[in-house]
C-alpha positions as CSV (number, residue, x, y, z in Angstrom):
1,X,146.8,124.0,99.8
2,X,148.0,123.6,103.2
3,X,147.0,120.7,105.5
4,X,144.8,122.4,107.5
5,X,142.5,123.8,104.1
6,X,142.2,119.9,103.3
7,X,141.1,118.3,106.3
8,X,138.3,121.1,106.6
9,X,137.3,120.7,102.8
10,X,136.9,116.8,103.4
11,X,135.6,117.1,106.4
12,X,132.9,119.6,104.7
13,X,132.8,116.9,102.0
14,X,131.9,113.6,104.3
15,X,129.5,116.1,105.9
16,X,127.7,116.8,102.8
17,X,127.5,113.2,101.5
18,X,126.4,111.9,104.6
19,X,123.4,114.6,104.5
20,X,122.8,113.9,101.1
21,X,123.0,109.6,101.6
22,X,120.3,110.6,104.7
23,X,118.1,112.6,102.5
24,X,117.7,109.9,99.9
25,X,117.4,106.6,102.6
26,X,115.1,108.1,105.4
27,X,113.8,111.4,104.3
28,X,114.8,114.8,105.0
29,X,114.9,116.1,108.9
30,X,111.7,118.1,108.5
31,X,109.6,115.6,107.4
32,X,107.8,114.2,110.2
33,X,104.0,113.7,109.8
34,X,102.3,112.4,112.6
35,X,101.1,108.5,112.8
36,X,97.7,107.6,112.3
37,X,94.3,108.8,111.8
38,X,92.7,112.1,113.4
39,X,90.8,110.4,116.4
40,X,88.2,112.5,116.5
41,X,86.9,112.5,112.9
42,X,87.6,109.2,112.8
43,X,85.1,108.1,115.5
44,X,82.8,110.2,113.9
45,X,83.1,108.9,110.3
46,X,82.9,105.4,111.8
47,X,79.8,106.3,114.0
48,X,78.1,107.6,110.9
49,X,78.7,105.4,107.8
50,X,80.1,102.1,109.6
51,X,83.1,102.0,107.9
52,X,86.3,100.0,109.5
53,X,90.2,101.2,109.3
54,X,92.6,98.3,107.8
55,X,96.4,99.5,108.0
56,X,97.7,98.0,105.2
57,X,101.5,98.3,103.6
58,X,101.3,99.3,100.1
59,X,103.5,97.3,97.8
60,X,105.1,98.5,94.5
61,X,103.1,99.5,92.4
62,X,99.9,99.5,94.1
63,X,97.0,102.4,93.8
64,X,94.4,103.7,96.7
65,X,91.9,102.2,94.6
66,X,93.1,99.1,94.0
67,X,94.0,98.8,97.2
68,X,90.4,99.6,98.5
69,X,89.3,97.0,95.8
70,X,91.6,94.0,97.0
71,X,90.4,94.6,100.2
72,X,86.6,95.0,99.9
73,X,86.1,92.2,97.2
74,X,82.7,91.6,97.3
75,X,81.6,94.7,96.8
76,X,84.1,96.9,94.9
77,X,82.0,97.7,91.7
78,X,79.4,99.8,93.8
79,X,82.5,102.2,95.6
80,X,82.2,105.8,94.7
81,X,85.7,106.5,93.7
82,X,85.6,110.6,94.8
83,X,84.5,108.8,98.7
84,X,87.1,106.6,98.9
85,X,90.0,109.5,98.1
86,X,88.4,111.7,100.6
87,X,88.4,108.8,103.3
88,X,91.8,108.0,102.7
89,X,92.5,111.8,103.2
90,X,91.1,112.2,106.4
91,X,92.5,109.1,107.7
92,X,96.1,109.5,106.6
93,X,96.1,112.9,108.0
94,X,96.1,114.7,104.6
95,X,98.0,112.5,102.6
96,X,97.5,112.7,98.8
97,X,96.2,109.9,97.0
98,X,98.2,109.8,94.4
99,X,101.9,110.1,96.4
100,X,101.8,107.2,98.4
101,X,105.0,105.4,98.9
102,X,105.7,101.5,98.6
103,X,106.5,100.1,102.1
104,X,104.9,102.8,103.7
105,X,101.7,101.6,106.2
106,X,98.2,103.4,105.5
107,X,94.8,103.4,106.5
108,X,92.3,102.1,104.3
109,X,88.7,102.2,104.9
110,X,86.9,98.8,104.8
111,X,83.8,99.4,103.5
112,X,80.3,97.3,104.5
């Protein structure tokens, strides 16, 4: 191979594990979900049901439930388990459940 057919491969190379090394640190490019809860369904689920928005940082290996239970201790045994995933739907703009990410900020409803 001539000198010219190497720089280009490694070039190509560096180029491809940099993407890669971004992919696994931040995410890919077309990832970008918007921040925070939908403002108007929001007001209106708060109007409703008096319910407050916590933004809490999930740790490793927490849950949306147990979560929601750390943070509405005194009356965690009488939450309705299908409410609290759909809450956390609508205010995490869609997020599932079940793929949230340790060190990642959500919004938890703080039930009264």
């Amino acid at each position: 191979m001539n000198t010219i057919n190497k720089v280009i491969l490694y070039i190509f190379l560096f180029l491809f594990l940099l993407s890669v090394h971004h992919d696994l640190t931040a995410g890919t490019y077309g990832n970008n979900k918007p921040e925070g809860p939908n403002k108007t369904q929001t007001q209106r689920m708060m109007k409703e049901e008096q319910i407050e928005i916590l933004k809490v940082q999930a740790g490793h290996g927490d849950t949306v439930l147990s979560i929601v239970e750390r943070i509405n201790e005194g009356h965690s045994e009488s939450l309705d388990i299908s409410r609290i995933m759909k809450d956390f739907k609508l205010l995490n703009n869609d997020v599932k459940p079940t793929e949230i990410q340790a060190e990642e900020y959500y919004y938890f409803p703080l039930y009264k």
